[in-house]
C-alpha positions as YAML, in Angstrom:
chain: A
units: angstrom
residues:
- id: 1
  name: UNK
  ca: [-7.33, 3.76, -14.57]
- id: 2
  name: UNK
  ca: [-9.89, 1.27, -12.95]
- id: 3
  name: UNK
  ca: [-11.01, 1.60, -9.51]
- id: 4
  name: UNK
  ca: [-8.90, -1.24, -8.84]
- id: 5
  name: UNK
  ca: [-5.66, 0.76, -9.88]
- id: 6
  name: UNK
  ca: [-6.38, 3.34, -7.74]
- id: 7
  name: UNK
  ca: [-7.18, 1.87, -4.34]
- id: 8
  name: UNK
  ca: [-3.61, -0.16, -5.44]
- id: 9
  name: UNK
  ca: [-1.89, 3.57, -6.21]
- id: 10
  name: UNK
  ca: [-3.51, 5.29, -2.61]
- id: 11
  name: UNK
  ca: [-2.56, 1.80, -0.57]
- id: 12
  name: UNK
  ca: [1.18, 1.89, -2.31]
- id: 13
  name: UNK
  ca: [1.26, 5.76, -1.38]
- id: 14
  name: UNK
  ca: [0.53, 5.37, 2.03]
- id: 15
  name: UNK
  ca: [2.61, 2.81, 2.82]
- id: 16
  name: UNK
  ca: [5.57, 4.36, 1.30]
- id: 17
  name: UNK
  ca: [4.76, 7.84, 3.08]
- id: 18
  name: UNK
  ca: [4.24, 5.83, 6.36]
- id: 19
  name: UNK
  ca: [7.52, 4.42, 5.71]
- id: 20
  name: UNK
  ca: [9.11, 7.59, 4.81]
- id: 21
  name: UNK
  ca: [7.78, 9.37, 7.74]
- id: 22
  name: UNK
  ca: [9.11, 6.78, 9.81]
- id: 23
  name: UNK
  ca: [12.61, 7.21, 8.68]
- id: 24
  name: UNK
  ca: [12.17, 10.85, 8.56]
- id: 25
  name: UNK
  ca: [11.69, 11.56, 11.75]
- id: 26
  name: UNK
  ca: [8.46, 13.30, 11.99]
- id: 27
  name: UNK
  ca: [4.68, 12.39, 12.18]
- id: 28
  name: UNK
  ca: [2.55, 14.94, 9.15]
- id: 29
  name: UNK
  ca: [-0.18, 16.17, 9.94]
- id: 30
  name: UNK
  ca: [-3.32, 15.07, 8.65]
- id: 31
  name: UNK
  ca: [-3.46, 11.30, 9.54]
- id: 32
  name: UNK
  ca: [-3.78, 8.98, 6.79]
- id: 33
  name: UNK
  ca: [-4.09, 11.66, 3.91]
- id: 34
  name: UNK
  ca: [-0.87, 13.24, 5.35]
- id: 35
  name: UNK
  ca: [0.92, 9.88, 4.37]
- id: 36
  name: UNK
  ca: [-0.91, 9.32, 1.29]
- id: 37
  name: UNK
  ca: [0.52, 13.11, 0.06]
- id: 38
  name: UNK
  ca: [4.22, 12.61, 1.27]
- id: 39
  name: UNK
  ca: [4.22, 9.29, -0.23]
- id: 40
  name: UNK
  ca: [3.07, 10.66, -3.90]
- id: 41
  name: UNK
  ca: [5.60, 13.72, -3.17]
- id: 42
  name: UNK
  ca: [8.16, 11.18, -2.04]
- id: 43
  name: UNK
  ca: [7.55, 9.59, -5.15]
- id: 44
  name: UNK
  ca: [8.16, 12.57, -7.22]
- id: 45
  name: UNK
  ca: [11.24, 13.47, -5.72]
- id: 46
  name: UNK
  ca: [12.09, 9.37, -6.02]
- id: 47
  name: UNK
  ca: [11.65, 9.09, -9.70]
- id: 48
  name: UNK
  ca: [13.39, 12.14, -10.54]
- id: 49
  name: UNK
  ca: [16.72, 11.05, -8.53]
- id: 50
  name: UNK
  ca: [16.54, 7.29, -9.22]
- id: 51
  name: UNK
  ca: [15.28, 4.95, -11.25]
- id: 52
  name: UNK
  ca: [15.61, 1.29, -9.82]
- id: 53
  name: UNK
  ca: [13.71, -1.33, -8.07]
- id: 54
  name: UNK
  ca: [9.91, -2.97, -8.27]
- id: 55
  name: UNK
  ca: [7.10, -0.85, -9.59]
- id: 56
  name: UNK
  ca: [3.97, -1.62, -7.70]
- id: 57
  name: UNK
  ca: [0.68, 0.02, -8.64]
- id: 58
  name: UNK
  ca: [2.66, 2.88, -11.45]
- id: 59
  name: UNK
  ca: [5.15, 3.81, -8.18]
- id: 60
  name: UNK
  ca: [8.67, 2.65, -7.86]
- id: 61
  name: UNK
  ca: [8.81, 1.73, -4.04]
- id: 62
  name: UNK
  ca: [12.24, 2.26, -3.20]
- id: 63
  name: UNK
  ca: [13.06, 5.43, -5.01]
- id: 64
  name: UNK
  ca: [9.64, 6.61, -3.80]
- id: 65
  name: UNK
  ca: [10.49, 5.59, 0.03]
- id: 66
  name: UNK
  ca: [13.88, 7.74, -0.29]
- id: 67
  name: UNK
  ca: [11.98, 9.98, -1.45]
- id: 68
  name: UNK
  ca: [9.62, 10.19, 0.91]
- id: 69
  name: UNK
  ca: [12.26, 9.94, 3.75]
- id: 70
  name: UNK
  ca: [13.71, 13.16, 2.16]
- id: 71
  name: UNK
  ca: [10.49, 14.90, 1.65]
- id: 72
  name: UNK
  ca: [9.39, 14.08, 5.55]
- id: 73
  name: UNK
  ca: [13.40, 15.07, 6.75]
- id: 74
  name: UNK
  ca: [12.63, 18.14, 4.93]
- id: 75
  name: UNK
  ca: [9.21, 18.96, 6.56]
- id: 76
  name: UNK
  ca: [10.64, 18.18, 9.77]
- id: 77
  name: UNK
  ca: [13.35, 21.38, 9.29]
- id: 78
  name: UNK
  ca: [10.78, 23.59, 8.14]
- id: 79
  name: UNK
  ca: [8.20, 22.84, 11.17]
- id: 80
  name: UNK
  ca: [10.94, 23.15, 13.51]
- id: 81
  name: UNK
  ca: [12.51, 26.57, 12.29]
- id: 82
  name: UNK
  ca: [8.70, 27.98, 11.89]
- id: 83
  name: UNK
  ca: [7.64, 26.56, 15.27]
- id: 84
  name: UNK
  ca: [7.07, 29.92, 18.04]
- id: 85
  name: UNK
  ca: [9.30, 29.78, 20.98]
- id: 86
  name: UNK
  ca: [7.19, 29.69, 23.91]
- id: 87
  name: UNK
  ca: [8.43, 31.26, 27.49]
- id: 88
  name: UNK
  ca: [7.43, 29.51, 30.23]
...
């Protein structure tokens, strides 16, 4: 992979964890490397449930955006349920 390549695969990444963040419901911690991961781990769980739409930089966006939605939906659960319940 050429330096090139990957700039294109960590731009593609964050976009499409940005996006699935977005549609998730909940802002990951960790900035711009939070994005980068859910959109590589949205992109996981993407590919392995559909295969369809344009492949930009080795990363089908669509797929990878569900994904990514899922992944962040799924963060969101598990941040809430292990947040402590302050009394005030």
């Amino acid at each position: 992979m050429t330096l090139v390549g990957l700039i294109v695969l960590l731009v593609v990444a964050f976009v499409v964890g940005a996006l699935g963040e977005l549609i998730g419901g909940v802002k990951v911690p960790g900035g711009i490397l939070g994005s980068i991961v859910v959109g590589f781990i949205g992109a996981w769980i993407g590919g392995a449930l559909f295969h369809f739409g344009p492949v930009v930089g080795g990363i089908q966006v669509v797929p990878a955006i569900i994904g990514g939605a899922i992944f962040a939906f799924a963060l969101r659960l598990i941040l809430k349920a292990t947040r402590r319940r302050t009394v005030a």
